[in-house]
N, C-alpha and C positions, 0 to 999 in steps of 0.2 A: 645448693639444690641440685641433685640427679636428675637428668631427662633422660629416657629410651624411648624410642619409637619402633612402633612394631609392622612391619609391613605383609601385608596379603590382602584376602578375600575377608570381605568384614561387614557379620551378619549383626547387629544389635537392635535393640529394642532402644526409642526414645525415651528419656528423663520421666516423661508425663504420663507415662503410659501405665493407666490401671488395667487388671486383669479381664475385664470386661470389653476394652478395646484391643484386645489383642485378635488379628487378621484370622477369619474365620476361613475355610476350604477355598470357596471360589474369591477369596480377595486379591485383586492384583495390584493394588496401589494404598498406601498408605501413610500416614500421618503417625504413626505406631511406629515405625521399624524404620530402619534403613540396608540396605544391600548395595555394596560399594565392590566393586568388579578387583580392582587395583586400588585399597585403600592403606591408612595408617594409623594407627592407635598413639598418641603421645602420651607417656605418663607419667610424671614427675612426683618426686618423692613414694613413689607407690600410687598414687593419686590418680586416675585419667585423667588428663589434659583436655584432650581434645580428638575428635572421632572425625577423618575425613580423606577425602580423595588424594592420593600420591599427589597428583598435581599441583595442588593447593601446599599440600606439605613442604615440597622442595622450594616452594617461593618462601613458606614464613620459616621453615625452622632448617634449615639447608646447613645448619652446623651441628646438628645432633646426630648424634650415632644410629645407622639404621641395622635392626635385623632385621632379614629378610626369610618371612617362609614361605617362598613360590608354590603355588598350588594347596595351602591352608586356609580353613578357615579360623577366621578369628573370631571368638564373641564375646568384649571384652566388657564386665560387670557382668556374667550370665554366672549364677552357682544351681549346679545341677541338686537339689536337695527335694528329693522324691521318695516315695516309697512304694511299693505295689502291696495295697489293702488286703490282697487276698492271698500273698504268703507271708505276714506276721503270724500266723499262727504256728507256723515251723520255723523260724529264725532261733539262729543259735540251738538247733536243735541237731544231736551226734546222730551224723549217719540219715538222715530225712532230707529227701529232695522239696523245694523250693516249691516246684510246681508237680501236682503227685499224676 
């Protein structure tokens, strides 16, 4: 079994979390997300492990290899898979801007 842990700034959304409960404008606390100042991503076999504060890391897993990306953020399970509605009508289209 591979472990890496990945260390920085680490923005995720929790397991539980439907689309409905994700933090609206003026939200400042939540049960949805988590924001970890100095965190760690562990992830084994490709897998996440486990999402949590450096501090906690170095007590359980103090013999795994760390990368470090100082001043990153991390967002680990987030796949950005989007589209903007209102330029599919020119995609893939020679020579035509995106936005006219």
């Amino acid at each position: 079994m591979e472990k890496k842990a990945y260390r920085g700034t680490i923005f995720s959304f929790k397991p539980h979390v439907v689309l409905e409960e994700v933090p609206q404008k003026k939200h400042t606390g939540s049960d949805t997300y988590q924001f970890i100042e100095d965190g760690v991503v562990v992830v084994s076999d490709g897998v996440i492990e486990s999402v949590e504060d450096y501090t906690t890391y170095k007590e359980k897993y103090f013999d795994i290899d760390l990368i470090h990306y100082p001043g990153k953020i991390i967002t680990p399970g987030f796949i950005d898979t989007h589209i903007h509605a209102t330029q599919t009508a020119v995609m893939a289209s020679y020579g035509e801007r995106l936005i006219e």
